[in-house]
C-alpha positions as CSV (number, residue, x, y, z in Angstrom):
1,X,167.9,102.7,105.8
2,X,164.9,101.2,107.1
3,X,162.7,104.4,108.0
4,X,164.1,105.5,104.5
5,X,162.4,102.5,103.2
6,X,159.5,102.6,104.9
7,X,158.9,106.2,103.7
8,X,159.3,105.3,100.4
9,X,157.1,102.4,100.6
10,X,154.5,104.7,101.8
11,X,155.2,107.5,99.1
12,X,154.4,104.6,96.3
13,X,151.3,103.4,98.2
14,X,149.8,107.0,98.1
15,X,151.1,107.2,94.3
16,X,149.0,104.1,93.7
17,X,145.8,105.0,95.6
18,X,146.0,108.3,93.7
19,X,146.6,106.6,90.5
20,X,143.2,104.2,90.5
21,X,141.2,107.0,91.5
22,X,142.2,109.5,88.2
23,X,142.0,105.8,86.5
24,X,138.3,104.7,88.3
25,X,135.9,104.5,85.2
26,X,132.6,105.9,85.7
27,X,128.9,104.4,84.0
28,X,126.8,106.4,82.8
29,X,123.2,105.0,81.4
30,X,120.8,107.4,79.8
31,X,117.5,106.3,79.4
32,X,114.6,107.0,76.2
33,X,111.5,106.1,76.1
34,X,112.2,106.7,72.1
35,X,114.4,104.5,69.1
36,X,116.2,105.9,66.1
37,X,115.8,109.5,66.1
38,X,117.4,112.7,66.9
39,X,117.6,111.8,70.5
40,X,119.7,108.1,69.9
41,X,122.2,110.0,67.5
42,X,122.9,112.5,70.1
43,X,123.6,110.4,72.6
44,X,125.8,108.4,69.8
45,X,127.9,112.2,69.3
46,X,127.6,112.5,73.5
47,X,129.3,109.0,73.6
48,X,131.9,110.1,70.5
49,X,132.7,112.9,72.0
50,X,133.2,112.2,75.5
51,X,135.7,109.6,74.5
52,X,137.5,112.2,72.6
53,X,137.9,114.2,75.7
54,X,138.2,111.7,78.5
55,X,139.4,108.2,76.8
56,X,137.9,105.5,79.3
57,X,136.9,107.7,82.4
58,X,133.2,107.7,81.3
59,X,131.5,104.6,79.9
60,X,128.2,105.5,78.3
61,X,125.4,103.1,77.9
62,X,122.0,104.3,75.9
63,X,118.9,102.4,76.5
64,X,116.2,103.3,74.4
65,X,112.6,102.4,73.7
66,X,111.9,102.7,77.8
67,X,114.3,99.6,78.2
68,X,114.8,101.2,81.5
69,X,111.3,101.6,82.8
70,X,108.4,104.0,81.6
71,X,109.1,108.1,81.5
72,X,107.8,108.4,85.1
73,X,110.2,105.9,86.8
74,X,112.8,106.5,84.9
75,X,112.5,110.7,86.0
76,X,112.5,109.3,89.5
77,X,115.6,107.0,88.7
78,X,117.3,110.2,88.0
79,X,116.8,112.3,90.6
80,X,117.7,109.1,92.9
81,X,120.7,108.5,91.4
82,X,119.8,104.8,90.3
83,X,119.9,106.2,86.6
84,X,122.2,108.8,85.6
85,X,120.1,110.3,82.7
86,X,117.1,110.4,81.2
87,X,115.7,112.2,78.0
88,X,112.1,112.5,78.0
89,X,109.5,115.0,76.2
90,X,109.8,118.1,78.2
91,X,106.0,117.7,79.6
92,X,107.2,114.7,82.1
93,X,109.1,117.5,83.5
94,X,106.6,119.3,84.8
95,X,105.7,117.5,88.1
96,X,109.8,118.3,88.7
97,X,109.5,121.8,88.2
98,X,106.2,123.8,86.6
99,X,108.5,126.0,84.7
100,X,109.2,123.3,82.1
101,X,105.9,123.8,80.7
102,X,106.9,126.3,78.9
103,X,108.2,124.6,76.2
104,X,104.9,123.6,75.1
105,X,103.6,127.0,74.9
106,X,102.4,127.3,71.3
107,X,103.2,129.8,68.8
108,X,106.7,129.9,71.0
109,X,108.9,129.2,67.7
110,X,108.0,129.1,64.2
111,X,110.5,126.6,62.7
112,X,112.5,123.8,63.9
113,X,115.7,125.7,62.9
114,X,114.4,128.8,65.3
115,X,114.0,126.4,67.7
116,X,117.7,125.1,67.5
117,X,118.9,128.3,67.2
118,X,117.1,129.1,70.8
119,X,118.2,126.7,72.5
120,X,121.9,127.0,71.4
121,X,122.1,130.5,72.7
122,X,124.2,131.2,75.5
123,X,121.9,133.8,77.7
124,X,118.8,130.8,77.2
125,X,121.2,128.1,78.3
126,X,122.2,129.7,81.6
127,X,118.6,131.0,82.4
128,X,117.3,127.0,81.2
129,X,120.3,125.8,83.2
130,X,118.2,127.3,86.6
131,X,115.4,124.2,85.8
132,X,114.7,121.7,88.4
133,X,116.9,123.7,91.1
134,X,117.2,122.1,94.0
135,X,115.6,118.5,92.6
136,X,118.5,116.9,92.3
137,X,118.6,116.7,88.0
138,X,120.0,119.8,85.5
139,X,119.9,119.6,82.2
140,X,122.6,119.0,80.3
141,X,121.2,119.8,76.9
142,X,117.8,120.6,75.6
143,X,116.8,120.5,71.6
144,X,113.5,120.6,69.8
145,X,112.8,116.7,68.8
146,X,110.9,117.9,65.7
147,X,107.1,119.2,65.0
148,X,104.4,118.2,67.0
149,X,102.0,115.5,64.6
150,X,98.9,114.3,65.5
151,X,97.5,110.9,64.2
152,X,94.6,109.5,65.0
153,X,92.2,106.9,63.7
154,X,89.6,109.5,62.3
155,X,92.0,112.1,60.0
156,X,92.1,115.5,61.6
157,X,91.4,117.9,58.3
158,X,90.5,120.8,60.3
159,X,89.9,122.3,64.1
160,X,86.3,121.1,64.0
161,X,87.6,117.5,63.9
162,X,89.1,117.4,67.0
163,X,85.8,117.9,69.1
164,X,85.2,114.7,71.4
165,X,88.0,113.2,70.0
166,X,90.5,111.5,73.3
167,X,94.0,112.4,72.4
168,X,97.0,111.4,74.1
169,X,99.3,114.3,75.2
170,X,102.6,114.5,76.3
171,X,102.2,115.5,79.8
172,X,99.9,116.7,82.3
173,X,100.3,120.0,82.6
174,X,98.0,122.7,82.2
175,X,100.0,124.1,79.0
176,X,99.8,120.2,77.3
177,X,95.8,119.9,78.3
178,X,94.0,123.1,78.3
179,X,95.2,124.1,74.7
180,X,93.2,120.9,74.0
181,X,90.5,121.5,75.9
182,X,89.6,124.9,74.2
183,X,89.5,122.9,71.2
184,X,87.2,120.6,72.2
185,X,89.5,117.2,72.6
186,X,89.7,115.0,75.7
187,X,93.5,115.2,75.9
188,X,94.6,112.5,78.3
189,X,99.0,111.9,79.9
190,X,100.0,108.7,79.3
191,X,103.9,107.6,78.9
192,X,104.7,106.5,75.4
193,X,105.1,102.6,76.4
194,X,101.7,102.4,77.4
195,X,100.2,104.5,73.8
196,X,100.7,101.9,71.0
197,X,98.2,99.4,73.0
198,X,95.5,101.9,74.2
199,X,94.9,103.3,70.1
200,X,95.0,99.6,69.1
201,X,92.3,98.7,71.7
202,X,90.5,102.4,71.0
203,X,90.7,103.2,74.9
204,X,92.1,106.6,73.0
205,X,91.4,108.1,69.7
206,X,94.9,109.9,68.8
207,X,98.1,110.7,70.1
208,X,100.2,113.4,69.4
209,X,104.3,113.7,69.6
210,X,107.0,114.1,67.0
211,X,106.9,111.9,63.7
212,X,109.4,109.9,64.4
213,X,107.7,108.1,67.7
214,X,105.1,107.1,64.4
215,X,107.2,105.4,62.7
216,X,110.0,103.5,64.9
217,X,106.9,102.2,66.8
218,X,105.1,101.6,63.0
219,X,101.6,103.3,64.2
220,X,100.7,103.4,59.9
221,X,99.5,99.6,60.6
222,X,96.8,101.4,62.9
223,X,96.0,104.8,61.5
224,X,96.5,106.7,58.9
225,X,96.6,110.6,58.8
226,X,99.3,112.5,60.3
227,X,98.6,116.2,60.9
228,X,100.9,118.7,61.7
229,X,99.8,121.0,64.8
230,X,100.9,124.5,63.9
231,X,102.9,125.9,66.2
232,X,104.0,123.0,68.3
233,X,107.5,121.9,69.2
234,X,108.4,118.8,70.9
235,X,111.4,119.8,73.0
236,X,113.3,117.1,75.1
237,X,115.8,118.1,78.0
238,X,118.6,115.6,78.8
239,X,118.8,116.1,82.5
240,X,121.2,113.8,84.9
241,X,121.7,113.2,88.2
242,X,123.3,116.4,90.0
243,X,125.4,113.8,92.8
244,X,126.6,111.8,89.8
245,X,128.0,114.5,87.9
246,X,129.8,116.3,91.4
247,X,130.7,112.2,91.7
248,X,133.0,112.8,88.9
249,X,135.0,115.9,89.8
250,X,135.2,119.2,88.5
251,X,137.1,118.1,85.2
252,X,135.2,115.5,84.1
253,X,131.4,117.0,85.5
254,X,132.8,119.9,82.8
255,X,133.7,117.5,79.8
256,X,130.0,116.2,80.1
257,X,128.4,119.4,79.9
258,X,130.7,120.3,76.9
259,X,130.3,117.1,75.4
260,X,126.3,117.2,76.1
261,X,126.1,120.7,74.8
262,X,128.8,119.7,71.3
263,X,126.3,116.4,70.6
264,X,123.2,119.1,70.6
265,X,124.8,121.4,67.9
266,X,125.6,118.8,65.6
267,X,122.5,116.5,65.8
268,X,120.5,119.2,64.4
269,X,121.4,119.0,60.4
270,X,120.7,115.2,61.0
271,X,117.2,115.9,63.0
272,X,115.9,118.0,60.1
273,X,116.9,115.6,57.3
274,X,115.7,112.7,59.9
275,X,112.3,114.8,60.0
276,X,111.7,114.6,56.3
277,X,113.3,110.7,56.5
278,X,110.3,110.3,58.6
279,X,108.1,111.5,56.8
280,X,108.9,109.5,53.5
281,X,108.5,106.5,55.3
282,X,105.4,107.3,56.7
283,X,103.9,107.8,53.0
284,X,105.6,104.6,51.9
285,X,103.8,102.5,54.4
286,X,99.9,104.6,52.7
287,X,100.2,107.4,55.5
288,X,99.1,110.9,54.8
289,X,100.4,113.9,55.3
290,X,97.8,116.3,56.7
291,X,98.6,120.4,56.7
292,X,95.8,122.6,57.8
293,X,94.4,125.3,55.3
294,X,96.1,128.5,56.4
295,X,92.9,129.8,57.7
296,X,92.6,126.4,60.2
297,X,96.1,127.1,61.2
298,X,95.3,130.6,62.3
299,X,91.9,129.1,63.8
300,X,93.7,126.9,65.5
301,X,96.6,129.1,66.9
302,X,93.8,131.7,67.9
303,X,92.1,129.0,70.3
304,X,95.2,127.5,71.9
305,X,97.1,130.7,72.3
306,X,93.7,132.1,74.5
307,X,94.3,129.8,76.9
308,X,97.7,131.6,77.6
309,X,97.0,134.7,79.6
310,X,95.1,133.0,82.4
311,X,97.9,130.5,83.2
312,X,100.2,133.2,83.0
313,X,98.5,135.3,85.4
314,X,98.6,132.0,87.6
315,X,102.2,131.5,87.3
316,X,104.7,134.4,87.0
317,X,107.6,132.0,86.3
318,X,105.7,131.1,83.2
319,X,105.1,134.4,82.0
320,X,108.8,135.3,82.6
321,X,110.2,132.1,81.3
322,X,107.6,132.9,78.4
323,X,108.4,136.3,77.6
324,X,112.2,135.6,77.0
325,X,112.1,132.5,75.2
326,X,109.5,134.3,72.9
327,X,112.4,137.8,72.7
328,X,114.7,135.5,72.2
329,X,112.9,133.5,69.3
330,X,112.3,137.1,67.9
């Protein structure tokens, strides 16, 4: 009887070592350096629907408006591991991998919902799913965060305008500066917590991003005119931690990705009504809404789009990754 015992005894130890690890609950904190937008309700339809799929497993914890450090230390937070995701503009990307730079190509998509549709598509999420191989991060989802607006204290009316002017850009690579450049600017990378002081001190002149940044942070009390940059697409990748996700088992790393990929599809009715939202409120608070005569949009287009073929001649992967986004945006 006693070996009998003893062998059940072990049986139900193993049984309950098995039975805390399927029951061990994972956190997982994603990190924004933005509030209220597109990119807080999809982590609110992530959250949602994750539950739906794996009840308790998978506690999620959003932390917007950089509560967990600025862009750049919060990118390195993910591919340490001390974060487990981070969803920044796709330009603080670039220092991870180059070929994220292709997102700010201009001219790439012509509408927000061309953009959506892009992104959704399954032979552009495996090829996007090869970004930051090897670095420790994947994306989990990648959407188009809305038009890229420019506001400055001087009102940018046409092309001319933006000579001398110092605008902030959302990265430092050469697709977010040189486009600039040609045009005359000083474009200058700065993460988003550090923006709001430099135009109130004038250490810049203008920043651009998508229109919601301009109102959650209320930049109407320092300038006025918003103008739209034709062309231009903020796109933000959610990437996590690679050992976090292969932390959770094959299951579970799959209800993310499903979950990630579910929340992307249906923010995207709510991020073009949020767009317009925006855009109410900015005219409520005496904003403008600057568009540029249709022959300053093609001026414009003509001098940012020149800067294209010599970076692609410098960087295959951009002219590949180029090429198909732009077949597939056909």
């Amino acid at each position: 009887m006693r070996p009998t015992l003893k062998m059940l005894a072990g049986i139900l130890m193993s049984c309950a070592v098995v039975t805390g690890a399927m029951a061990q609950q994972f956190t997982m904190k994603i990190s924004s350096p933005t509030i209220n937008d597109v990119t807080q309700q999809w982590a609110k339809e992530f959250a949602a629907e994750l539950k739906a799929q794996v009840g308790d497993k998978i506690k999620v914890e959003f932390y917007p408006a950089s509560q967990l450090g600025k862009i750049p230390a919060t990118v390195q937070g993910v591919a340490m591991g001390t974060i487990e995701a981070v969803a920044p503009a796709s330009g603080f990307l670039v220092g991870l991998d180059p070929r994220f730079q292709v997102f700010d190509a201009p001219g790439l998509f012509t509408s927000l919902e061309d953009a959506q549709k892009v992104f959704a598509n399954p032979a552009v999420r495996a090829r996007l799913a090869t970004f930051a191989g090897g670095k420790g991060m994947t994306p989990i989802a990648i959407y188009p965060h809305g038009p890229v607006m420019l506001v400055s204290h001087k009102p940018i009316r046409a092309v001319a305008d933006l000579k001398g002017q110092k605008i902030r850009v959302p990265g430092a690579a050469p697709l977010q500066v040189e486009p600039f450049r040609r045009l005359g600017a000083h474009p200058v990378s700065m993460p988003l917590g550090e923006v709001l002081s430099a135009m109130q001190n004038h250490t810049i002149d203008g920043l651009a991003a998508a229109a919601t940044v301009f109102t959650a942070f209320k930049y109407y009390d320092l300038a006025k005119g918003m103008t739209r940059l034709p062309g231009s697409y903020l796109i933000v990748p959610v990437m996590a931690n690679q050992a976090f996700l292969k932390s959770l088992g094959p299951k579970l790393e799959a209800a993310v990705r499903d979950a990630a990929f579910k929340a992307q599809q249906k923010v995207e009715i709510f991020d073009r009504e949020d767009i317009k939202k925006t855009l109410g409120i900015w005219k409520q608070h005496g904003g403008e809404i600057i568009e540029l005569s249709p022959d300053q949009q093609k001026e414009y287009l003509q001098q940012v789009q020149s800067v294209l073929p010599a970076l692609m001649k410098s960087s295959p992967n951009l002219k590949a990754d180029y090429e198909f986004l732009y077949a597939a945006a056909k």
